[in-house]
C-alpha positions in Angstrom: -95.5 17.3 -40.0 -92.9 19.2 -41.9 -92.0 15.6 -43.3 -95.4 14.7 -44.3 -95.6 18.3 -46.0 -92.2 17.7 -47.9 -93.7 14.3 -49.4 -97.2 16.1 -50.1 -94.7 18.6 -52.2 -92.6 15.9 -54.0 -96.5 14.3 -54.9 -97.4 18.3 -55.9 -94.9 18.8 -58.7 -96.9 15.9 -60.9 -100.1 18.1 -60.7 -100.3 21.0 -63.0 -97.3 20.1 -64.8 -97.0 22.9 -66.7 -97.9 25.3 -64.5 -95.0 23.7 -62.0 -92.2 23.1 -64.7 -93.0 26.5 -66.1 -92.4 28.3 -62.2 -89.4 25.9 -62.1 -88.4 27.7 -65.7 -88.5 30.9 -64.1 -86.9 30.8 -61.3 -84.2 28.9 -63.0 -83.8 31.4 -65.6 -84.1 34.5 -63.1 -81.6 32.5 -60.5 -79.0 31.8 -63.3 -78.4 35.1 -64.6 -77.8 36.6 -61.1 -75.7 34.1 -60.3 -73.7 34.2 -63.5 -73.5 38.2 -62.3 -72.8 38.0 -58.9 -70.2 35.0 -60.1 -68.3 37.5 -62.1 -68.3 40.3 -59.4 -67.3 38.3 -57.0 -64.3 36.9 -58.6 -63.2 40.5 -59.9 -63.8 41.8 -56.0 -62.0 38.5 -54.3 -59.1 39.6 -51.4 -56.4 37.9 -53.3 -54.4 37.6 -49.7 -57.0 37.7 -47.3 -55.0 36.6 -44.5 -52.5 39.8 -44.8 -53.8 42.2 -47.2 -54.0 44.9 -45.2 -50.6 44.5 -44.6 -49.2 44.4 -47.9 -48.7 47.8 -49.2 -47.4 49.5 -52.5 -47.1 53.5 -52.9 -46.8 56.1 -55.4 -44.2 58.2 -55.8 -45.0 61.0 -58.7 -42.0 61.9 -60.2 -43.4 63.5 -63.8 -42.6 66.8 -64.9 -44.7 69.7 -63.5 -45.3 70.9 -66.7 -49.1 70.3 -67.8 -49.4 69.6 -63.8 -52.5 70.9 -61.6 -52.0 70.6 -57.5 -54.8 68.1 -57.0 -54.6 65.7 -60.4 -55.7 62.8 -59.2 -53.6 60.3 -61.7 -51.9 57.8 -60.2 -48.8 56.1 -62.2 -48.8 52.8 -60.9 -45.0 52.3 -61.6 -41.8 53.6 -60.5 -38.2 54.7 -61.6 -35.0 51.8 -61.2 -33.6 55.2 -58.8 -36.7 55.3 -56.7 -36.9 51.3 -56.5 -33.7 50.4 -55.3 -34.1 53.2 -52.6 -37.2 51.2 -51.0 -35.4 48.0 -51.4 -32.6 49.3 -49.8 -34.1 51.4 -46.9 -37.5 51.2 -47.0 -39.1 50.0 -43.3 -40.5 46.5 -43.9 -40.4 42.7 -43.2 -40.1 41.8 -46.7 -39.6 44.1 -49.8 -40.1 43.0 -53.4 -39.2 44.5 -56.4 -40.4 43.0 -59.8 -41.6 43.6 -63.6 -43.1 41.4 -66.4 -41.0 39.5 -69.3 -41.0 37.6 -71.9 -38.8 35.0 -73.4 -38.8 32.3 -76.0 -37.7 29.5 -74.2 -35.8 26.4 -76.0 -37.5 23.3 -75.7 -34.6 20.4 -74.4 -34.9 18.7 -77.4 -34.8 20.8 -80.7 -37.2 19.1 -82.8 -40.1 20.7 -80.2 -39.3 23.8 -81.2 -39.4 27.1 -78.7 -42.1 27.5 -76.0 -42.8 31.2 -75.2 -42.7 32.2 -71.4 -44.2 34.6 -69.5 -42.7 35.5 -66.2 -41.2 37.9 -63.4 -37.9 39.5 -62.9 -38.5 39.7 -59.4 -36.7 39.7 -55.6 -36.1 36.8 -53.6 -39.1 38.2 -51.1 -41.4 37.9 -54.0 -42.1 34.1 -53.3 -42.4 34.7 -49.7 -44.8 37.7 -49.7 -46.9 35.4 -52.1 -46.8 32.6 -50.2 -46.1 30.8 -53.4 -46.3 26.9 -52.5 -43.7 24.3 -54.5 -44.3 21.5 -55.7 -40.4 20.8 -55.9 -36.8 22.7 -55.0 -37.8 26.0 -53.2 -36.5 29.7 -54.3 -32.8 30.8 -54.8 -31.2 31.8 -52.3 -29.9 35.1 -51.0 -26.2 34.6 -52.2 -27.7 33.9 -55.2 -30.4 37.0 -55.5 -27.6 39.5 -54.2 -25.3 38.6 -57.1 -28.0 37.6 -60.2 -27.2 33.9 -60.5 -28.3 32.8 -63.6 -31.0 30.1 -61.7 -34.8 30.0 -62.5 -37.8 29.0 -61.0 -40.5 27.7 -63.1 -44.6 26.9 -62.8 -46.1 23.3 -62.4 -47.6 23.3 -65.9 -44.3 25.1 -67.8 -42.5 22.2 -66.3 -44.7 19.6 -67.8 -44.3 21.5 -71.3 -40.3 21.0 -70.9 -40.0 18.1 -69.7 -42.9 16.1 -69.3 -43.1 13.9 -66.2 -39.3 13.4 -65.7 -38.0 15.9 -63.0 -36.9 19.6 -63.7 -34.9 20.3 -61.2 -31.3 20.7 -61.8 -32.1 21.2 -65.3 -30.7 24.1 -67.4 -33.1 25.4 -70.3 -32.5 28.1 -72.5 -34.4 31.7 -72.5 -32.7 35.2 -74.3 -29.7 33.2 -75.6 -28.5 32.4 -72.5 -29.1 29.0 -69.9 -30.5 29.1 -66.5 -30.5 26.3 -63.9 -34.0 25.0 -62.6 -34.0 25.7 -58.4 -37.7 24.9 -58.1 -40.8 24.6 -59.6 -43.8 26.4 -58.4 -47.3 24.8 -57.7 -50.4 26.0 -59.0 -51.3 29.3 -56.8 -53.9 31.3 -58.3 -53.8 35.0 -56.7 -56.3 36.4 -58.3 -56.7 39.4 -59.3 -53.0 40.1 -60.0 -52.5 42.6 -57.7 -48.4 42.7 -57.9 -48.5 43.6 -61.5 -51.6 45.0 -63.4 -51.8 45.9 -66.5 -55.2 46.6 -67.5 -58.1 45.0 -66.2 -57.6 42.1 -68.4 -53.6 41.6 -66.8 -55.0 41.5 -63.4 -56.6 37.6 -64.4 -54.1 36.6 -66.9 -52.5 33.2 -66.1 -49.5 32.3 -63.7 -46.3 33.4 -64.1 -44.4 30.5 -66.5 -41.2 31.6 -64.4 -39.5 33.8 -62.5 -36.2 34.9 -62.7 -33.5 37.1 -60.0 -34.2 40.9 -60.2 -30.5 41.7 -60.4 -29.9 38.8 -63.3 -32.3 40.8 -65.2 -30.5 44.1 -64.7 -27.0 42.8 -65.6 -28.2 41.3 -68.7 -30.7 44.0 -69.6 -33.4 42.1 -70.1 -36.2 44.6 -71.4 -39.4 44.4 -69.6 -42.8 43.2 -70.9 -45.3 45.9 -70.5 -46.2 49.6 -70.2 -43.7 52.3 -69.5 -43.8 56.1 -68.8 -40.8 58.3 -69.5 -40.1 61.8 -70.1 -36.1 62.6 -69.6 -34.9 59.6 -71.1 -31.8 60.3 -73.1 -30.7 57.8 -75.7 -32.1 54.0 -76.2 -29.4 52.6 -74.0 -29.9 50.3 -70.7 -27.8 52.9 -68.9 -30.1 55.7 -69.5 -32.9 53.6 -68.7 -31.7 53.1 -65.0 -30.4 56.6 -64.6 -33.4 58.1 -65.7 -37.2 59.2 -64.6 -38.7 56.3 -66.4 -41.4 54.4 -64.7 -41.9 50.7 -65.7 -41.2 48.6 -62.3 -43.4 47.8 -59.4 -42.4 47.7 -55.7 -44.6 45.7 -52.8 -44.2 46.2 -48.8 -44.9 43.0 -46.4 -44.9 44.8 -42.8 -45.2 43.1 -39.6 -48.1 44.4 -38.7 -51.2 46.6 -40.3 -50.4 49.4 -37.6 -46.7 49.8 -39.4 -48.2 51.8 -41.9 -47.5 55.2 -40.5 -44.3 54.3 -40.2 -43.8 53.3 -43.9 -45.9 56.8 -44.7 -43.6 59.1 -42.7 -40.7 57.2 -44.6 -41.7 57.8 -47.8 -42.5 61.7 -46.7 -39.2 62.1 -46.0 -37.6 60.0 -48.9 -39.7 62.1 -51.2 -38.6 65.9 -49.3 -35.2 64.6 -49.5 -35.6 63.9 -53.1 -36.8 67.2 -53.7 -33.8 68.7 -52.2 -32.2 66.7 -54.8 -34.3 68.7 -57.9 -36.7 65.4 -58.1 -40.5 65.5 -57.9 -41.5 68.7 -59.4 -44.7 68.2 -58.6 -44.8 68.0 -54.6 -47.6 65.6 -54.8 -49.1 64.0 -51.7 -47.3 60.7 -51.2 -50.0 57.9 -51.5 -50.0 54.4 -49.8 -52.3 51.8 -50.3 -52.7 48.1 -49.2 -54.0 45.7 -51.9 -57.2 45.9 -51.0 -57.1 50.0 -51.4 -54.8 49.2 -54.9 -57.2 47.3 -56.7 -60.3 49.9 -55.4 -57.6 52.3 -57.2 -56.6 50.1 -60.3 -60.8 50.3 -60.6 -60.4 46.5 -61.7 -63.6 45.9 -60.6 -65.7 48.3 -63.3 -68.6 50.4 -63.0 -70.1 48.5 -65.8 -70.1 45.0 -63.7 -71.3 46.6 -60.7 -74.4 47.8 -62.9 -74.7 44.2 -64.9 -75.1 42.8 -61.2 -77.7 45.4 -60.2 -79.5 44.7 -63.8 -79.4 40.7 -63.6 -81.2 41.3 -59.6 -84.1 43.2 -60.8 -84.3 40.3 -63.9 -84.7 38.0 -61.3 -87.6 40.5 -59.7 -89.0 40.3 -62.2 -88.9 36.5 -62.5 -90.6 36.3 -58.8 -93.2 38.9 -59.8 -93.8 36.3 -62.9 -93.5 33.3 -60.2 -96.2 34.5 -58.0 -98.6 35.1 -60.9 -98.3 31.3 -61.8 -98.3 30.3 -57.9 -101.4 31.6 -57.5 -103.2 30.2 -60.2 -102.0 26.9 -59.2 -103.3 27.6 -55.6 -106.3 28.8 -56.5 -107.2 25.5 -58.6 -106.7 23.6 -55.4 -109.3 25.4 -53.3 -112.2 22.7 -53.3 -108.8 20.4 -51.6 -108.7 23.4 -49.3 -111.9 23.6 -48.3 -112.2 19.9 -47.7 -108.7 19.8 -45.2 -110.2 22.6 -43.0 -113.7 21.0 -43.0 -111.5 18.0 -41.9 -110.1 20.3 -39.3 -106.7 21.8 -40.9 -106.2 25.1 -39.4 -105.0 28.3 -41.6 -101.5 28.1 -40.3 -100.9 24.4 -41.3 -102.9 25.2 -44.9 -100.4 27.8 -44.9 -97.0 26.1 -44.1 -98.3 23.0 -46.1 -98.3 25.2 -49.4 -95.4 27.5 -48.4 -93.3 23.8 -48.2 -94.7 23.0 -52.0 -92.7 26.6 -53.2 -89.8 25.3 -51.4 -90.1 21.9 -53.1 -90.1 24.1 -56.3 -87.5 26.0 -54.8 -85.3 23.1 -54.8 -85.9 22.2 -58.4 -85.0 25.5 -59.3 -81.9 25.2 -57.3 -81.0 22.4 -59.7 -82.0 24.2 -62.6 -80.4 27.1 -61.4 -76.8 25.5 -60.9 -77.2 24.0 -64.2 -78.1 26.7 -66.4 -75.8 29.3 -64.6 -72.8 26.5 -65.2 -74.0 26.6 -68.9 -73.9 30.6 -69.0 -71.0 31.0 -67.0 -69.1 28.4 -69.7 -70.6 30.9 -72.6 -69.4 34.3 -71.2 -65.8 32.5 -70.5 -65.4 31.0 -74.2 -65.0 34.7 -75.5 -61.7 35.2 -73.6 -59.1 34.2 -71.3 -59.9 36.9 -69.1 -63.2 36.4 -68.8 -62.8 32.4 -68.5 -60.6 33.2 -65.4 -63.5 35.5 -63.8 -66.4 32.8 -64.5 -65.9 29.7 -62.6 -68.2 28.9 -59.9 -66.6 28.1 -56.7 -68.4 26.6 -53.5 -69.3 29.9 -52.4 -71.4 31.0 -55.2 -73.1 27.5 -55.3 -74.3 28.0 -52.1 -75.0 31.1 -52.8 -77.2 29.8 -56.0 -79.1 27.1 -53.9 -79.9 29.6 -51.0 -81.1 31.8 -53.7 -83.4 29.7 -55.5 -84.8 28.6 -52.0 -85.8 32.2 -50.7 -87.2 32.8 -54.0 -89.2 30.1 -53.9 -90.4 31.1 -50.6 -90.8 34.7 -51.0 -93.0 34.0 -54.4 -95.1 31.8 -52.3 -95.9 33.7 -49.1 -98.5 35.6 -50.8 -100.3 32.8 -52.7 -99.9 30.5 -49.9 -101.9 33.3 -47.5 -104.7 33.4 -50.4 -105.1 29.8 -50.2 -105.5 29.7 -46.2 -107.7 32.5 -46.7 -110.5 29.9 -48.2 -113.5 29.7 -47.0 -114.9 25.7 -46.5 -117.8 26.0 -46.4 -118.8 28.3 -49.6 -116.1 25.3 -51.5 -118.1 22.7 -50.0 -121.7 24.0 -51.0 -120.1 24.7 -54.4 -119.0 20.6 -55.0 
C-alpha cells in the first residue's frame, strides 16, 4: 500500500504545478540556509582528534608581571616562555611531548628560473608527527639522533612537494629555505586536523591550510630562526636571540599525549609543583591557578567557535520555521482542492487513516524534491560564503554528514508541514462532496 501511495505521489507533483514547485521552493530555500548554518558550525565545532582528544592536553602557565594584575583575571596567554618549555619537554609526565611554533621561509625553487616559493611551516619536536598521527605519503619523520642534535633535514606536505618538484620524487632532495639547505626525510600526506588546535592564532589560523613543512625544534634554535606569529613579552632586554631564550617572553606552544585520560591529575599536580618551585625561584608573580585543558576544553577556551555563528544557526532554524509555517499554508490549499477525490475514495470505502497516510506520503514525495533542491542550493550557498576567504572556504564544505543531515531535514519537513493538512483532508465529509458534484 505504501508503494501504491509513493506512485499516487510521483503522479501528485504534476497536479497544481505551481502550487507543488512553489512548496518544493520553500522548503528548498528554508532547508538550504540551515544547512549552510549548521554546515559552518559544525565544521568550526568538529573534535579534530576524536579518537584521543581528551587525552591530548596543553596548560597555561601565567608568568606576566603582577603589576596591572587582579586575583581572579580570567586571561589566558595561550603561549609560553623557551625557560618554561624546555622544562615540560624535559620532565613533564607524558607519553609523548611536543614542543612547536609557526615560520616562515622563502624557499628556493631547484631550478632558478621558478623563482622562490614561500613556505609556511613548524619548528616542532619529533613527537609532533606522532601525536598528529600525521600519515606519509613517502620517507617518515627524522629520527631521534637527528631531533636531539637539530640536523638540518625537513619534512615537507604532499602538495609543497608537487610545487618543487613536480612528479619526480623528493626524497633525498636538498632545497633551500633562510639561506641555508635541508635534506627531504619525508613528505607528508594530506591530513586535515581541523580546527588547528596545536597552533591558533585567531579564529581565522585555526582553518588556515597545512603546514608546507616542518622543520627540528632544536635546528630552529641554533639557527635562530624567528617565529611567525604573535608574541608577549615584558622583561626582554635587547633584540638578541639570547635574550629571547633567557627571558619571560611567550611565543611557543607546548602539547601533552598521556596514556590515558585518567593521567591528568598527574600532569596537574606536576605542573603545581613546577609552578611553586618556580616561585621559589622569583617567577610567576601572579600565583595564578595553573590551568589544564584537553583540546576539546582549548578550543571551548580559544572561543573558535563564536557567539555570532551560534546565533546565525539559531537565526537560519527559525527561517526555516518560518518556511514550514509558509509550507503548510500552500499544503492545505492544495488538499483542500482535492476534496470532491476525497469524498469519492471514502464513498468507495477508504478509511480516514489510509486518506491520511496516502496524503502524508505526497509531503514526503515533496519532501524528497526538496531534499534535492535542498543539497543543491545549499552546495550553491555554501560555494558563495567560501569565495570571500580562505578561512571561510575551509569551514563550508559539506561532508557526508551534513548531507544526510540535509536529506533527513527536508524529509521531516515535509512531513511535519503535512500532518495538519493531511488530517483536514481525512476530516472530509463524502457525502456533503458527493451531493455537491
Amino acid at each position: 500500500m505504501l508503494q501504491y501511495y509513493f506512485w499516487l505521489g510521483l503522479r501528485a507533483l504534476r497536479r497544481h504545478r505551481w502550487l507543488t514547485g512553489l512548496t518544493v521552493l520553500i522548503l528548498s530555500v528554508g532547508v538550504a540556509v540551515s544547512i549552510a548554518a549548521l554546515t559552518i558550525l559544525h565544521l568550526m565545532s568538529a573534535d579534530p582528534l576524536p579518537f584521543k582528544s581528551d587525552r591530548v592536553m596543553t596548560t597555561v602557565l601565567d608568568n606576566a608581571p603582577a603589576e596591572g594584575y587582579r586575583p581572579g583575571d580570567t586571561y589566558v596567554d595561550h603561549q609560553m616562555s623557551y625557560i618554561d618549555l624546555m622544562a615540560l619537554l624535559e620532565r613533564a609526565p607524558a607519553m609523548r611531548k611536543a614542543g612547536m611554533y609557526a615560520v616562515q621561509s622563502p624557499v628556493e625553487m631547484p631550478r632558478k628560473e621558478l623563482g622562490v616559493l614561500s613556505g609556511m611551516g613548524v619548528a616542532g619536536t619529533l613527537d609532533w608527527f606522532g601525536m598528529l598521527e600525521i600519515p606519509f605519503l613517502a620517507g617518515q619523520p627524522w629520527s631521534l639522533q637527528d631531533d636531539q642534535r637539530g640536523a638540518a633535514v625537513v619534512v615537507i606536505s604532499k602538495n609543497f612537494a608537487a610545487k618543487l618538484f613536480g612528479k619526480e620524487s623528493a626524497l633525498g632532495k636538498s632545497i633551500t629555505m633562510w639561506g641555508r639547505p635541508y635534506q627531504v626525510v619525508g613528505v607528508m600526506d594530506e591530513w586535515h586536523v581541523r580546527p588547528r588546535f596545536y597552533l591558533i592564532n585567531g579564529r581565522s589560523g585555526a582553518f588556515a591550510n597545512d603546514e608546507d613543512f616542518v622543520i627540528p625544534f632544536r635546528n630552529a634554535m641554533q639557527n635562530e630562526i624567528p617565529h611567525a606569529g604573535g608574541m608577549s613579552c615584558s622583561n626582554r632586554n635587547d633584540a638578541s636571540w639570547k635574550s629571547l631564550l633567557e627571558s619571560e617572553c611567550t611565543w611557543l606552544m607546548f602539547w601533552a599525549e598521556l596514556k590515558n585520560a585518567s593521567d591528568r591529575p598527574q600532569l596537574e599536580a606536576f605542573l603545581r609543583a613546577y609552578q611553586q618551585e618556580q616561585e621559589a625561584h622569583d617567577r610567576f608573580p601572579r600565583k595564578a591557578v595553573v590551568r589544564v585543558f584537553n583540546i576539546r576544553e582549548w578550543l571551548t577556551e580559544r572561543k573558535i567557535v563564536g557567539a555570532e555563528n551560534k546565533m546565525a544557526a539559531w537565526l537560519a532554524s527559525g527561517f526555516l520555521l518560518l518556511c514550514l509555517v509558509n509550507a503548510v499554508g500552500l499544503l492545505l490549499a492544495r488538499f483542500s482542492r482535492r476534496a470532491a477525490e476525497v469524498g469519492v475514495r471514502r464513498a468507495l470505502g477508504a478509511s480516514q487513516i489510509q486518506i491520511f497516510f496516502q496524503f502524508l506520503t505526497e509531503s514526503a514525495v515533496m519532501g524528497i524534491a526538496g531534499a534535492i533542491g535542498g543539497v543543491l542550493l545549499s552546495l550553491l550557498l555554501l560555494y558563495l560564503i567560501g569565495s570571500q576567504s580562505a578561512y571561510l572556504k575551509a569551514v563550508t564544505r559539506m561532508d557526508w554528514v551534513m548531507l544526510g543531515v540535509t536529506v533527513l531535514m527536508s524529509l521531516s519537513a515535509a512531513i511535519c508541514a503535512g500532518v495538519f493538512p493531511a488530517w483536514r483532508a481525512c476530516r472530509v465529509t463524502p457525502a456533503i462532496q458527493l451531493k455537491s458534484q
